[in-house]
N, C-alpha and C positions, 0 to 999 in steps of 0.2 A: 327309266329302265329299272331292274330289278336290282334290287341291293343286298349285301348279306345283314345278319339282324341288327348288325353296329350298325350300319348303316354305308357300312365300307363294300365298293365295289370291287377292290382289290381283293378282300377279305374273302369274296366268294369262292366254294370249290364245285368242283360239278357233283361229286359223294354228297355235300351239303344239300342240294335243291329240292325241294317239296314238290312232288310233282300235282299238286293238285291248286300250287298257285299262283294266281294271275294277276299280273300289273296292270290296272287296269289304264297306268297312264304311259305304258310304255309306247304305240303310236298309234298314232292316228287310224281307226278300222281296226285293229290286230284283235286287238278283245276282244270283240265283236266279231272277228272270225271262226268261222264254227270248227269247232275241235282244238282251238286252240288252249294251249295247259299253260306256259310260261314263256318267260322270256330270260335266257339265259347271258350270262358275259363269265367270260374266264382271264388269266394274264396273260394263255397261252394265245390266244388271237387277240391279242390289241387294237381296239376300236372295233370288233367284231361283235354283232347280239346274233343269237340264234332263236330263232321261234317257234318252238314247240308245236307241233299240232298235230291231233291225229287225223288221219285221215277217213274218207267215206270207202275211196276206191284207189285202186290203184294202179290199173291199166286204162291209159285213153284212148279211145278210140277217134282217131281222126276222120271228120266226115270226108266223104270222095267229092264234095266241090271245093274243098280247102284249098288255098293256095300252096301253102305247103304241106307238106306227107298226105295226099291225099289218100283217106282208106288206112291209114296208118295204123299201127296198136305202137304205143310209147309208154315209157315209165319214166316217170320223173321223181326221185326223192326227195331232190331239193330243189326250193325257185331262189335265186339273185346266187351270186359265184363270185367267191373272194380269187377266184382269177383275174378280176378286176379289169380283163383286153378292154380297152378305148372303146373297137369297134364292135362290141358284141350282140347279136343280131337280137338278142333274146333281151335286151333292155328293157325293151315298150313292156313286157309283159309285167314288170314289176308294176306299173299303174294302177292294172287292176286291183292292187293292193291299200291303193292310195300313197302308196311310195314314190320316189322321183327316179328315174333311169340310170344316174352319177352315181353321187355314192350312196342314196340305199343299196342299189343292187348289189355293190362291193360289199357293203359292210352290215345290211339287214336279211338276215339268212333263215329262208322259212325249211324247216325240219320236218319231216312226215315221220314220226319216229315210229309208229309201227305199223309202216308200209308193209315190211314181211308177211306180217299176219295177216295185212287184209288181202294182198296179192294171193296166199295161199287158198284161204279164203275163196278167193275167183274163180279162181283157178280147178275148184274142186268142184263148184257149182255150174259152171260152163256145159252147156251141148254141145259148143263149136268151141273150140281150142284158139286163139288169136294163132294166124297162120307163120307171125314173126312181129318181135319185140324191137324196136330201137331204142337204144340210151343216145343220149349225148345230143338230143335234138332241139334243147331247152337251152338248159344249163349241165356243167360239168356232173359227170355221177360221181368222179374221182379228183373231186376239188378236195383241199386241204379237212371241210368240215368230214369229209367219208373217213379219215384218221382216226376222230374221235367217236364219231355218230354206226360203223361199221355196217350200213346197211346193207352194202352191194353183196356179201358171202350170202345171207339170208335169200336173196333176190335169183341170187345163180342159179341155186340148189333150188329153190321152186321153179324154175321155169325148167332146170335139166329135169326134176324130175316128170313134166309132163312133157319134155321132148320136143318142146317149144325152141324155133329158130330163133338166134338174137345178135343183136350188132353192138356194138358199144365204139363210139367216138369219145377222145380223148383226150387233153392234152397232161394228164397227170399221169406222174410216175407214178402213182400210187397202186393202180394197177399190176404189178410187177407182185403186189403182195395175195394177190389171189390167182395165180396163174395156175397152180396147182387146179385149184377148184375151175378154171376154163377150160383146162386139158380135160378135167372129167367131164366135162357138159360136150366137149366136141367129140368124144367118145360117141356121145346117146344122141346129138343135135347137130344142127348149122351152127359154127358160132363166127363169126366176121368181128372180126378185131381191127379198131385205127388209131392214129396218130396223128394230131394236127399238128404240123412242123413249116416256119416260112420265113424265121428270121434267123439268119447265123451272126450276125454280127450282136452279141450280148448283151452290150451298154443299150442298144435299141428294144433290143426284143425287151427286157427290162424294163425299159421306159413305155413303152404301149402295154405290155402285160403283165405289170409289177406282180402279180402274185402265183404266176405259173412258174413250174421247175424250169430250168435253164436248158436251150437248146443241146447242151451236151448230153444233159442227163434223160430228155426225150429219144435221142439218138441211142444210149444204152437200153432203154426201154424196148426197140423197136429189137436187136440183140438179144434181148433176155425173152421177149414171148417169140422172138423166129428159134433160141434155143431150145424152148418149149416143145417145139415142135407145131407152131399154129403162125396160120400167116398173118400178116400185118400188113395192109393199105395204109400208107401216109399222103394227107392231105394236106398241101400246097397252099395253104390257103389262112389268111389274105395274103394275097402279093400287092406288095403297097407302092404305087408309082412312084419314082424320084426314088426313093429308101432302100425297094429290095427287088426292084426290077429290072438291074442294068445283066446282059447277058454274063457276064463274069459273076454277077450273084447266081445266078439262078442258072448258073452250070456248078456252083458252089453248093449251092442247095440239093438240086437232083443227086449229084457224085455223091453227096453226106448221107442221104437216105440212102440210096445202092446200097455204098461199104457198110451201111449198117445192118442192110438185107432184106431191107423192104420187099415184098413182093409184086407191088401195086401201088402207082401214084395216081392222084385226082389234083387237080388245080384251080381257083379260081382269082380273080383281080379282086381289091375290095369293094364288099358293096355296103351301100351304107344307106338306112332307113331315116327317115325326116328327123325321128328323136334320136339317134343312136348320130346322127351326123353333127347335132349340135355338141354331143359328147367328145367324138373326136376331132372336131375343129379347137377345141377349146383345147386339147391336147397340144395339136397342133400349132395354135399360136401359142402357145409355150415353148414346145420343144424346138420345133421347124419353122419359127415364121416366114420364113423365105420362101416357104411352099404354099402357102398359104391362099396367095393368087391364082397358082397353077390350079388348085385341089379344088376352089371353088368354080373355077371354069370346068372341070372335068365331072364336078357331084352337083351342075345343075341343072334343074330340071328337065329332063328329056332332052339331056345333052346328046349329041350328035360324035363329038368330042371320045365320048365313054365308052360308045359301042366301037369306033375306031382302034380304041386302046385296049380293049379285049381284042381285039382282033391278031393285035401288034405281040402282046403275049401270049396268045396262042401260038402265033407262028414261030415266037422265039424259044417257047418250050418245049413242043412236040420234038422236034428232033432232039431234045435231049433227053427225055422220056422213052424214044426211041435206039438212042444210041448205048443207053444202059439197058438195054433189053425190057424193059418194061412194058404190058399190057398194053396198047391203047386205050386212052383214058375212057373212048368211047365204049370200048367193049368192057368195059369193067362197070361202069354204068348201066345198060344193059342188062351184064349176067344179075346184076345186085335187082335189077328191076323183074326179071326173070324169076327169081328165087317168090316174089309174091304172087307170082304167077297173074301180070298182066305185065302189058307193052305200056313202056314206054312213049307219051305222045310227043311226037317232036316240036322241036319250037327254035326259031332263028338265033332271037336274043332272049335268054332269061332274066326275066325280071329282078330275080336276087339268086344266092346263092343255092348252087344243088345241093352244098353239103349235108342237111340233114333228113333230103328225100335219100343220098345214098345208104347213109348209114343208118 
């Protein structure tokens, strides 16, 4: 990893850093990634590197036989998320880096640091305008590194200024510091704002997502952009069997987004990919080993099991979804699908979660 010139890591400041140098034993592939400038450690994230690199582009275009966001346009700042959730879908994708899914992803943090510019960049050169923007479909845009790194204000302002529709998923409060600049963009654009919220009970939600802000202060977030005057979709999701899906939670859960002023909930049970399962089972015999049995009968292959227990949580949410006046989750689904201006194809059981075709 990168050292200050004592040779002290403590010693580093971020004012201090050359940007023109490269470790070249910091990991394995990183060097070797193209555009990559450094690799940075501060005190302020403890056991956290951040990896420098410029980027070519900065809008992806999702191809339409993808499994997920088909036809999409997405922007991603950052890859791996010192939010560090157990079961985060977006794991596997550190590999490609020659990273491991655990804790690279928590604690090796790739940096597009001047993503603004090349977005802008795009943006100017474009014939065809991308029809709408998704964040949050990767990794967090508003993880702890967007504090220091500040790139989502840059990113707003170029896409309001060409009028460009955008969604942003969430589970950081940090968001709350550019609300200002969201208000301006839903002036001139579509802007769809969310909030992933699914554990109330603290010492839990802590222990599966040790580095995300705590479900209270998600719940003030949801508050501060509905005072905004912009609405907010909160996503339900994971609901995790045995932990947070007895009917008393999740009339617990639903009431807590209400009174906060949600406009619109989505829901889904958790789903969990071959590499991302080995991550939270290993959570699991830690925290819960007494679930342990049940979890592997329910996340086995082409369990029969699974699709039962989505079943079983839908029926015990909708009516609470519906008793706090809330959208149908289907129709909110839908209009989100509407807004790219195609249908929606139906399908019985989804293979993984819809969260990030909604948003």
């Amino acid at each position: 990893m990168t050292t200050s010139d004592d040779g002290s890591v403590a010693g580093m400041r971020w004012s201090g850093q050359r940007a023109d140098r490269v470790d070249e034993g910091t990991l394995p592939g990183l060097a070797r990634l193209a555009g990559f400038v450094r690799s940075v450690r501060t005190p302020e994230f403890r056991g956290v590197t951040f990896h420098e690199v410029l980027a070519k582009t900065a809008l992806n275009h999702v191809p339409a036989d993808a499994r997920m966001l088909p036809g999409e346009f997405t922007i991603n700042p950052y890859r791996g998320c010192t939010h560090a959730c157990q079961y985060c879908f977006a794991r596997n994708t550190h590999t490609r880096l020659g990273l491991n899914i655990a804790g690279d992803f928590d604690n090796e943090i790739i940096v597009k640091t001047n993503i603004v510019e090349v977005l802008r960049g795009e943006l100017a050169r474009k014939r065809k305008l991308p029809p709408r923007v998704a964040f949050g479909t990767n990794t967090d845009v508003y993880q702890r590194a967007e504090g220091r790194y500040a790139l989502m204000p840059g990113i707003i302002d170029a896409l309001a200024a060409f009028r460009i529709p955008f969604s942003i998923l969430t589970k950081g409060t940090l968001i709350r510091r550019d609300l200002d600049r969201l208000v301006a963009a839903s002036r001139v654009t579509t802007v769809h704002l969310g909030l992933s919220i699914s554990i109330m009970d603290e010492r839990l939600q802590q222990s599966v997502e040790n580095g995300t802000p705590v479900t209270t202060a998600r719940l003030a977030t949801i508050t501060a952009i509905r005072d905004a005057g912009l609405p907010c979709t909160v996503f339900l999701s994971p609901i995790l069997p045995r932990l947070t899906d007895s009917p008393e939670q999740l009339a617990e859960l639903v009431g807590a987004v209400a009174a906060a002023g949600a406009t619109s909930v989505l829901f889904h049970p958790l789903y969990l990919s071959s590499g991302v399962k080995d991550v939270f089972f290993a959570w699991l015999r830690e925290s819960h080993p007494d679930l342990v049995s049940e979890y592997t009968t329910l996340y086995s292959s082409g369990s029969k099991r699974l699709r039962e227990y989505r079943h079983e949580i839908d029926s015990r949410i909708r009516p609470l979804i519906a008793k706090h006046g809330f959208p149908d989750p289907d129709k909110t689904i839908e209009d989100r699908f509407a807004l790219n201006g195609r249908r929606r194809q139906p399908a019985e059981e989804p293979s993984q979660p819809t969260q990030p075709t909604l948003f």
